[in-house]
DRENDO-1510 file (C-alpha; in Angstrom, 1 decimal, always signed):
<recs>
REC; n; res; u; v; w
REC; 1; UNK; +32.6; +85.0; -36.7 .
REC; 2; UNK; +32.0; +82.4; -39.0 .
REC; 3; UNK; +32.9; +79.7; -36.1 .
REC; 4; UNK; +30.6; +81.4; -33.7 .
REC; 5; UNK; +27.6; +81.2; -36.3 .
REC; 6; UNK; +27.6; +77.5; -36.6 .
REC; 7; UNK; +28.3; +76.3; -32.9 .
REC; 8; UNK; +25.5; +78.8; -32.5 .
REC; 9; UNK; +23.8; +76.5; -35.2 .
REC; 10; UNK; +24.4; +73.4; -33.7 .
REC; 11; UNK; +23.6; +74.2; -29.9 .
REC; 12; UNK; +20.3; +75.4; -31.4 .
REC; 13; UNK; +19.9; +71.6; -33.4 .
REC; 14; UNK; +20.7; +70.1; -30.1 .
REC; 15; UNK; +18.5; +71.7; -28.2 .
REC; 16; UNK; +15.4; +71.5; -30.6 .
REC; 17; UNK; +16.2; +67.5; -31.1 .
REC; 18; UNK; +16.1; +67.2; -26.6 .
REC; 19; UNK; +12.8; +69.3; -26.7 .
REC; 20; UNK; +10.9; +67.1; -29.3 .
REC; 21; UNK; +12.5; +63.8; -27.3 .
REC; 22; UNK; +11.0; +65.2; -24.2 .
REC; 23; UNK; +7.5; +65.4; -26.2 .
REC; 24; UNK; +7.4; +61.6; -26.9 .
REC; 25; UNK; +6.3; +59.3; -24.5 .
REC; 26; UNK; +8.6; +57.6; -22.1 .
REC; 27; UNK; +9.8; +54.0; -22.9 .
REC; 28; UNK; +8.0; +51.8; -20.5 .
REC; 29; UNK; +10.6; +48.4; -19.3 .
REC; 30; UNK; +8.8; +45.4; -17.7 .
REC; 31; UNK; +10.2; +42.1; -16.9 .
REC; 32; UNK; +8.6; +38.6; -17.8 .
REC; 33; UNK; +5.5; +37.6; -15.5 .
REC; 34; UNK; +6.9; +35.2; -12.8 .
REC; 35; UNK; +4.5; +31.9; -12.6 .
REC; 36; UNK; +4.1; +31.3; -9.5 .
REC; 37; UNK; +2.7; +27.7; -8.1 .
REC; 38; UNK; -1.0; +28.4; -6.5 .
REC; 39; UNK; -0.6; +25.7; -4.1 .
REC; 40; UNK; -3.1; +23.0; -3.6 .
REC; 41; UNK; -5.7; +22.6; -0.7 .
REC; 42; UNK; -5.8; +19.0; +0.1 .
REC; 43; UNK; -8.6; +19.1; +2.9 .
REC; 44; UNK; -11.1; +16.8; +1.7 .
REC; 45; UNK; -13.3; +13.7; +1.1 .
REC; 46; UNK; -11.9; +11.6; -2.1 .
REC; 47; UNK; -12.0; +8.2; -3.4 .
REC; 48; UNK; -10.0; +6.1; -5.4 .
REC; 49; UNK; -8.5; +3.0; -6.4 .
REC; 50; UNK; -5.3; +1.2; -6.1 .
REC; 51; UNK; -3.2; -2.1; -7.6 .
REC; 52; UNK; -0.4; -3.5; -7.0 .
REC; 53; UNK; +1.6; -6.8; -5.4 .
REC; 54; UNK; +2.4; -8.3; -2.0 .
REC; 55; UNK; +5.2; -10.4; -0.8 .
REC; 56; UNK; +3.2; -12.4; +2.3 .
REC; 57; UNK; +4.7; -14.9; +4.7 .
REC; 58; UNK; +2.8; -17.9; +6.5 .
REC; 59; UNK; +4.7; -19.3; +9.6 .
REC; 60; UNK; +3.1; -22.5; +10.2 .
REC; 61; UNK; +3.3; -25.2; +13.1 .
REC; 62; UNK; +0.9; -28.4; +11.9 .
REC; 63; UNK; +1.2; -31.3; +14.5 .
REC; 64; UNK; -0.4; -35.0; +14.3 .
REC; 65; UNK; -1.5; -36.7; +17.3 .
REC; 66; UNK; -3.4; -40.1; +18.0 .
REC; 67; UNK; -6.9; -39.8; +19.3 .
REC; 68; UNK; -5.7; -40.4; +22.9 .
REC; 69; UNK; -3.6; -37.4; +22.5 .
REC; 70; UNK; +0.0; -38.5; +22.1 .
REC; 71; UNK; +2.0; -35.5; +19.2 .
REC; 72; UNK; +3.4; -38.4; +17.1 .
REC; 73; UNK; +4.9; -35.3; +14.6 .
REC; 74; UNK; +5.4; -31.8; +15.2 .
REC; 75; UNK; +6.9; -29.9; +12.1 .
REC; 76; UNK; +7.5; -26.3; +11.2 .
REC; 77; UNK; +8.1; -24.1; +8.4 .
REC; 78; UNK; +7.1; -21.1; +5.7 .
REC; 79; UNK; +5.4; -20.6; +2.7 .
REC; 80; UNK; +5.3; -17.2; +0.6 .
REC; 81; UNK; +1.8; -16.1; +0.0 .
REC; 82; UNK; +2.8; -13.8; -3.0 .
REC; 83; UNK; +0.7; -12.4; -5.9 .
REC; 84; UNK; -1.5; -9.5; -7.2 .
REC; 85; UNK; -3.3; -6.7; -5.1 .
REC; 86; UNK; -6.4; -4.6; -6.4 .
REC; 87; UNK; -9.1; -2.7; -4.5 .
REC; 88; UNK; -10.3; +0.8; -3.7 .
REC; 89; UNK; -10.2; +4.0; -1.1 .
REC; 90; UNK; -11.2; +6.4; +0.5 .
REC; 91; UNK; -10.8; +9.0; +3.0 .
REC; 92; UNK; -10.6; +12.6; +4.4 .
REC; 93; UNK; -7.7; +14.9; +4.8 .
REC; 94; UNK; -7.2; +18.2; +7.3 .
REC; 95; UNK; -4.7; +20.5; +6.1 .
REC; 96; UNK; -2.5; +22.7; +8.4 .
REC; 97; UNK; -0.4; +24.7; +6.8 .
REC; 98; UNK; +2.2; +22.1; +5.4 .
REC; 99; UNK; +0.9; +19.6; +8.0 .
REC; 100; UNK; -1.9; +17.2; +6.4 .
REC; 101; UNK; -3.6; +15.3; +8.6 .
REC; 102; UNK; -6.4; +12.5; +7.6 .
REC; 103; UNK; -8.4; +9.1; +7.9 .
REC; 104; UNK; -8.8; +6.4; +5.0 .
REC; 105; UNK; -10.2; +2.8; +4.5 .
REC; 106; UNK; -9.6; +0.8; +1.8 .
REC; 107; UNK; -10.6; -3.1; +1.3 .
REC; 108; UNK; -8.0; -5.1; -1.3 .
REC; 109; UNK; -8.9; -8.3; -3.5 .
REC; 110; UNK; -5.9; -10.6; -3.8 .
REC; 111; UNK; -4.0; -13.6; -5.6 .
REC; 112; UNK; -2.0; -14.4; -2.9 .
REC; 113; UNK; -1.3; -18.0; -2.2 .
REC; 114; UNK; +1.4; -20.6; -1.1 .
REC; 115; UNK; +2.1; -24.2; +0.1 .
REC; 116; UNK; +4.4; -26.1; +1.6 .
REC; 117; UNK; +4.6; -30.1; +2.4 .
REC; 118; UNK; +5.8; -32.5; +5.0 .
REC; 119; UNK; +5.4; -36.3; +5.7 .
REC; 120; UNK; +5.6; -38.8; +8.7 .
REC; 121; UNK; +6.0; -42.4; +8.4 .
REC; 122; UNK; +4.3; -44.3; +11.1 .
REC; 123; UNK; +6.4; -47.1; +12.6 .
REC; 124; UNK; +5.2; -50.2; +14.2 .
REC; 125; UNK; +3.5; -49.7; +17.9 .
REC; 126; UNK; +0.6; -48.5; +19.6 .
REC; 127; UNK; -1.2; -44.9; +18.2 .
REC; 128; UNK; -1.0; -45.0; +14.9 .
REC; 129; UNK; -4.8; -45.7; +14.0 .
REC; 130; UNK; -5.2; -47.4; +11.0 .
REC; 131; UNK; -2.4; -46.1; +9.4 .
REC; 132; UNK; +0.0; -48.3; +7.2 .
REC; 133; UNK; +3.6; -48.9; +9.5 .
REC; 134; UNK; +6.8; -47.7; +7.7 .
REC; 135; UNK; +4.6; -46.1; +4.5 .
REC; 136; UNK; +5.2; -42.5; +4.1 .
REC; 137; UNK; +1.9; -40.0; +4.4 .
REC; 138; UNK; +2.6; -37.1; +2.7 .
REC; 139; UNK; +1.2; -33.7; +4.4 .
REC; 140; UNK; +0.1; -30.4; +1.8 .
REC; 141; UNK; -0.9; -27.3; +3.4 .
REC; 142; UNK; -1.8; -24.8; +1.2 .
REC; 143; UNK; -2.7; -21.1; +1.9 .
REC; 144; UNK; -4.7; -17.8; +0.4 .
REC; 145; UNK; -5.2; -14.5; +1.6 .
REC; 146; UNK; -8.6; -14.2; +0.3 .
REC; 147; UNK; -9.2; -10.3; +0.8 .
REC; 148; UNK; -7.7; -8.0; +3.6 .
REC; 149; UNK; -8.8; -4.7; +4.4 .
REC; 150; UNK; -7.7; -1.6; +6.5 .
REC; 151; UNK; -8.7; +1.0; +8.6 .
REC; 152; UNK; -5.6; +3.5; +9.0 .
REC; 153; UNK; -4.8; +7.2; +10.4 .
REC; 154; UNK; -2.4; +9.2; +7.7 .
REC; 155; UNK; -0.4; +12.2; +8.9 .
REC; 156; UNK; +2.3; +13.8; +6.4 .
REC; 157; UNK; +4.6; +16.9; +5.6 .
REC; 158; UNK; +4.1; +19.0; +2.5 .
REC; 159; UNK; +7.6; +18.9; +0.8 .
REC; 160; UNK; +6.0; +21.2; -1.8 .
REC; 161; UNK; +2.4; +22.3; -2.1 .
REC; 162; UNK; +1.8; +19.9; -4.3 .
REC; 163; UNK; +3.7; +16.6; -3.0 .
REC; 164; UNK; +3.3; +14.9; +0.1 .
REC; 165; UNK; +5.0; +12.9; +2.2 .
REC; 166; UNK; +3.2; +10.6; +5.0 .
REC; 167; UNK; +3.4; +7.7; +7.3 .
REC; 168; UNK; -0.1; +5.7; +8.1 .
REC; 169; UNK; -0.7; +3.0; +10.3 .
REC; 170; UNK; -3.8; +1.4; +11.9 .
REC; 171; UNK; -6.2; -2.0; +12.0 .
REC; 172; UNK; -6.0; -4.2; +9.9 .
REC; 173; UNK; -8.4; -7.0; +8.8 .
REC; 174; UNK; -8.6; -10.6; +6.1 .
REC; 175; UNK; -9.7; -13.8; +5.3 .
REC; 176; UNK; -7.3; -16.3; +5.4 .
REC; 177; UNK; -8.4; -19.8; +3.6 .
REC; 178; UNK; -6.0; -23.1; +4.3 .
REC; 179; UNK; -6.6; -26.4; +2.8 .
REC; 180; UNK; -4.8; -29.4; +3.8 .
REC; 181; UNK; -4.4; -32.9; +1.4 .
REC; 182; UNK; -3.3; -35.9; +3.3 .
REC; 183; UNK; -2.1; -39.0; +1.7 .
REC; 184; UNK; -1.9; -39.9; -2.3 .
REC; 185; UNK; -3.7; -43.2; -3.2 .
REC; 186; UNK; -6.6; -42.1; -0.9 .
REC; 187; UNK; -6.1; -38.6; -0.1 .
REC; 188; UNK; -8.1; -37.0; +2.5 .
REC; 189; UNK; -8.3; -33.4; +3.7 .
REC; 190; UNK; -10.0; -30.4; +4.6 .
REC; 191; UNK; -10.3; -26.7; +4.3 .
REC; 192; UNK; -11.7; -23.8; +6.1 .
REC; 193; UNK; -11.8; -20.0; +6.0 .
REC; 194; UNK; -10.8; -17.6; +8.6 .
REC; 195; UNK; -11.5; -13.8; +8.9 .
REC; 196; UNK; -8.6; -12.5; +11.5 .
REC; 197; UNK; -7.7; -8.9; +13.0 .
REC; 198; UNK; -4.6; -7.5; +13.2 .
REC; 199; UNK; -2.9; -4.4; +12.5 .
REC; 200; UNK; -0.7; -2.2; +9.9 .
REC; 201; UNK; +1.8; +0.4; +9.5 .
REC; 202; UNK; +3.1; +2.0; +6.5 .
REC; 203; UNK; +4.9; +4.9; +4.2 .
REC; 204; UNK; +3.7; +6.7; +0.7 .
REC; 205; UNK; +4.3; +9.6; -1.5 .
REC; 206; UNK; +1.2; +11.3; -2.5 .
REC; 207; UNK; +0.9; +14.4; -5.6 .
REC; 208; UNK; -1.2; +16.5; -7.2 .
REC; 209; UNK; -1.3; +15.5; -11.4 .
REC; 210; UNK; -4.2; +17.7; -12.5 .
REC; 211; UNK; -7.4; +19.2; -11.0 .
REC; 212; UNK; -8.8; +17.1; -8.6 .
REC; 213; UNK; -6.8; +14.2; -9.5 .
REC; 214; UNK; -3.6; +12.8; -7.1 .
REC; 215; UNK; -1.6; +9.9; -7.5 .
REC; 216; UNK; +0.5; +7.9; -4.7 .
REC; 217; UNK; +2.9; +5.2; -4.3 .
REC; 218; UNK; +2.4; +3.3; -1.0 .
REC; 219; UNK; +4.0; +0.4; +1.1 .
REC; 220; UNK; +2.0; -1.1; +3.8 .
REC; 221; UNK; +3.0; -4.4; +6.1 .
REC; 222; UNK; +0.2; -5.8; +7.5 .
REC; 223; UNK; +0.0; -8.7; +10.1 .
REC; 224; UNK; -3.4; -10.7; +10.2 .
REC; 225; UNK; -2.3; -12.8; +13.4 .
REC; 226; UNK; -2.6; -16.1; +13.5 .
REC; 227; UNK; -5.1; -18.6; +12.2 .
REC; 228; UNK; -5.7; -22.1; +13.3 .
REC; 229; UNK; -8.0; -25.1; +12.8 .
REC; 230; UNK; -7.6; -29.0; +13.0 .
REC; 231; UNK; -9.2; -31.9; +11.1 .
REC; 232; UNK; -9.9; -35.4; +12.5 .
REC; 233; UNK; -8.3; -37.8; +9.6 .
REC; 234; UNK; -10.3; -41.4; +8.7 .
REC; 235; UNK; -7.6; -43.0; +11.5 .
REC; 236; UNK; -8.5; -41.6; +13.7 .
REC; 237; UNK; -5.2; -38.9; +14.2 .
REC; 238; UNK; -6.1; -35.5; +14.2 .
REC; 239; UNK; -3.8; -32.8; +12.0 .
REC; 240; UNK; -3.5; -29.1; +13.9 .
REC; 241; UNK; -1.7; -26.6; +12.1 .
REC; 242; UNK; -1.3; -22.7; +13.1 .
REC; 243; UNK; -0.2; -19.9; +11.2 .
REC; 244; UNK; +0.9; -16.8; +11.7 .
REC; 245; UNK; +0.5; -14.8; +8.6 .
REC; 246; UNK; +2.1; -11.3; +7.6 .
REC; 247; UNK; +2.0; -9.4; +4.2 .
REC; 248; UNK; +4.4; -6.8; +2.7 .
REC; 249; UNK; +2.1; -4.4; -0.2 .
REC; 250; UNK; +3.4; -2.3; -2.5 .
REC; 251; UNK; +0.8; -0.5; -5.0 .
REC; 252; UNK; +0.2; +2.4; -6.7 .
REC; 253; UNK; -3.2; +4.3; -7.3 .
REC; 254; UNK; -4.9; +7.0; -7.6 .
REC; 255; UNK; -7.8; +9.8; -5.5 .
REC; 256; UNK; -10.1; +11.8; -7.3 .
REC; 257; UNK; -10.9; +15.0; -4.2 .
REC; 258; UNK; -14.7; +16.9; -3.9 .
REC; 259; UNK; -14.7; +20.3; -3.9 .
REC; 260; UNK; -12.7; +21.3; -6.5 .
REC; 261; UNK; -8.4; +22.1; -6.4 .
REC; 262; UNK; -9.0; +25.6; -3.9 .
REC; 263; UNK; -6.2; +27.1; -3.4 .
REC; 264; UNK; -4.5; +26.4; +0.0 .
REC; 265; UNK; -3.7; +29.7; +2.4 .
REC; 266; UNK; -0.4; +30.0; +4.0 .
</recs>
């Protein structure tokens, strides 16, 4: 009897301790927020800036002839036209889902420059004008890309919202100047500036670093064409050169976009 009493006790403990659980309120479990990128609407006007350096090439032909006409040299060669880049962009992007599509211009200060050198001696005989027979005349031709400029279709792949990937390509546009110093113990010369069109293609990576701000790596080759010019020398011989002249850019910079970071729809 005694047994019966206090499993009769206990069952009764039990069964008050699961009715006053049931009275409190139910534990509520929740897992940690998940952050989940917003994406990034690049459609857009922006603007922005840029620096960097280029690696450009002038392949140059220079012939001397006499005044009748007669080539009495024709030489040929390269110079590197290599130094600093620096300028400013800007543009307009269509996005399409991860497709962005857009237009930019951008004009570029530069410290390229090169030179290279040649020389004829004149030998006894008709043609020569007043030049000294069998005394070397040392040539100079010396190069700057003065400013270049472009005007270029983009169209890239979103890789995430945030970073894209494009190819561009498009005209092109510069100033070339060439100077030429003929001679040493009286030098003579000439030089000139020429504004050429030509053409560009190229490959960046563009992303989003905060707010309205982006940031890109870029390469671009451009080819300006060719420039050409000739100078009529005190005997009489006239110096021709003509260059073709192509540039290899690599810069970074940055694009500041209107309207605010909104939120791309996908």
């Amino acid at each position: 009897m005694k047994r019966i009493s206090i499993a009769l006790a206990a069952t009764a403990s039990l069964l008050a301790t699961g009715a006053f659980a049931a009275d409190l309120p139910a534990k509520v479990y929740t897992k940690a927020p998940v952050i989940v990128d917003p994406g990034y609407n690049w459609t857009g006007f922006y603007i922005g800036g840029n620096i960097g350096y280029s690696w450009g090439r002038s392949s140059d032909t220079s012939t001397l002839t006499n005044a009748a006409g007669t080539v009495l040299l024709t030489t040929a060669g390269k110079s590197n036209l290599d130094g600093i880049v620096g300028g400013g962009q800007i543009g307009y992007n269509w996005q399409t889902q991860t497709w962005v599509w857009g237009l930019e211009a951008d004009i570029q200060g530069t410290g390229e420059r090169g030179s290279r050198a040649f020389a004829y001696t004149p030998f006894t005989g008709p043609g020569i004008g007043n030049f000294t027979p069998n005394i070397l005349i040392p040539f100079v031709l010396t190069q700057k890309i003065d400013w270049f400029g472009t005007v270029r279709g983009r169209v890239g792949v979103l890789v995430t919202p945030r970073v894209l990937l494009y190819a561009t390509g498009g005209l092109a546009y510069g100033q070339v100047n060439s100077s030429e110093t003929i001679g040493t113990v009286v030098p003579s010369g000439f030089s000139n500036s020429i504004t050429n069109v030509g053409w560009t293609v190229g490959a960046g990576i563009e992303g989003v670093i905060g707010g309205n701000w982006t940031a890109k790596l870029e390469y671009l080759y451009v080819d300006l064409g060719t420039v050409s010019s000739s100078y009529t020398l005190p005997s009489t011989n006239v110096i021709s050169y003509s260059s073709h002249v192509t540039d290899n850019v690599l810069r970074v910079g940055v694009n500041y976009k209107f309207g605010g970071p909104v939120v791309a729809k996908y």
